[in-house]
C-alpha positions in Angstrom: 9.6 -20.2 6.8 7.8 -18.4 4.4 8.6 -18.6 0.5 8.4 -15.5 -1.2 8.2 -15.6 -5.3 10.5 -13.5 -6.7 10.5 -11.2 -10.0 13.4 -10.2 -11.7 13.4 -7.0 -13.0 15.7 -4.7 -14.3 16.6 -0.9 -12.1 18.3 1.8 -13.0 20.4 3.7 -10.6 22.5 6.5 -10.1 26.2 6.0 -10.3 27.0 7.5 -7.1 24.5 5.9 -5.5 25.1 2.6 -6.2 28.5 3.3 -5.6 27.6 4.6 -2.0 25.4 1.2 -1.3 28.5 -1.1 -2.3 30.4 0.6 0.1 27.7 0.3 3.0 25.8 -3.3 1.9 28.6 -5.3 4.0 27.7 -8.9 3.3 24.5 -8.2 1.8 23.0 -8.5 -1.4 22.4 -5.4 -3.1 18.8 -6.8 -4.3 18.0 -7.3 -1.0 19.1 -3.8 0.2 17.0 -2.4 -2.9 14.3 -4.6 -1.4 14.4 -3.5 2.2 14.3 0.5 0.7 11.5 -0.2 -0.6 9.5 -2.4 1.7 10.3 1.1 4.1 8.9 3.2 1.1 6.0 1.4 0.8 5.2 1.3 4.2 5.9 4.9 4.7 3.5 6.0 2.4 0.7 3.4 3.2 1.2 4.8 7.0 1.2 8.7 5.4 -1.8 7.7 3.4 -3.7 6.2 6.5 -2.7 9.2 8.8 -4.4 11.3 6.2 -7.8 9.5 6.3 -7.9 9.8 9.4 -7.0 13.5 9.7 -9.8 13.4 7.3 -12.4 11.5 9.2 -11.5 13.5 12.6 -11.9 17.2 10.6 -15.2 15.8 9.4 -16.6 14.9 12.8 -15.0 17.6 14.9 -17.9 19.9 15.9 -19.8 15.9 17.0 -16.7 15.2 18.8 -16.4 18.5 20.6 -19.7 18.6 21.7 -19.3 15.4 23.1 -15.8 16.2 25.0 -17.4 19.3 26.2 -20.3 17.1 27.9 -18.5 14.8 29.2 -16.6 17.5 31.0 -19.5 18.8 32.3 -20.1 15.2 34.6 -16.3 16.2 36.1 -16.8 17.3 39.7 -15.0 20.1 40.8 -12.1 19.8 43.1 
């Protein structure tokens, strides 16, 4: 089992919404419901971040790519 060091650090939150995640947490902590938000947020954004690279890196070699989809349909036979 892995150890994970903790920080503590102060949050502010909405009334409501705090008030909402009391009712929902069950059992759970609420730090650990803050923490589960926001390992999903960070992953979110890393994944959004990657897809976005590599939107980038596609755009930039499209014509390269075409060309070569476009040849290698050309070694198709024909039915």
């Amino acid at each position: 089992m892995q150890t994970v060091e903790r920080v503590e650090t102060v949050v502010s939150l909405p009334k409501d919404l705090l008030e909402q995640a009391n009712k929902v947490k069950k059992d759970v902590e609420i730090s650990d419901v803050i923490e589960t938000a926001l390992r999903d947020y960070v992953a979110k954004k890393t994944r959004t971040e990657l897809n976005r690279r590599d939107i980038e890196i596609i755009n930039a070699n499209s014509d390269l790519i075409n060309k070569q989809v476009e040849e290698t349909l050309e070694f198709q036979a024909e039915w």
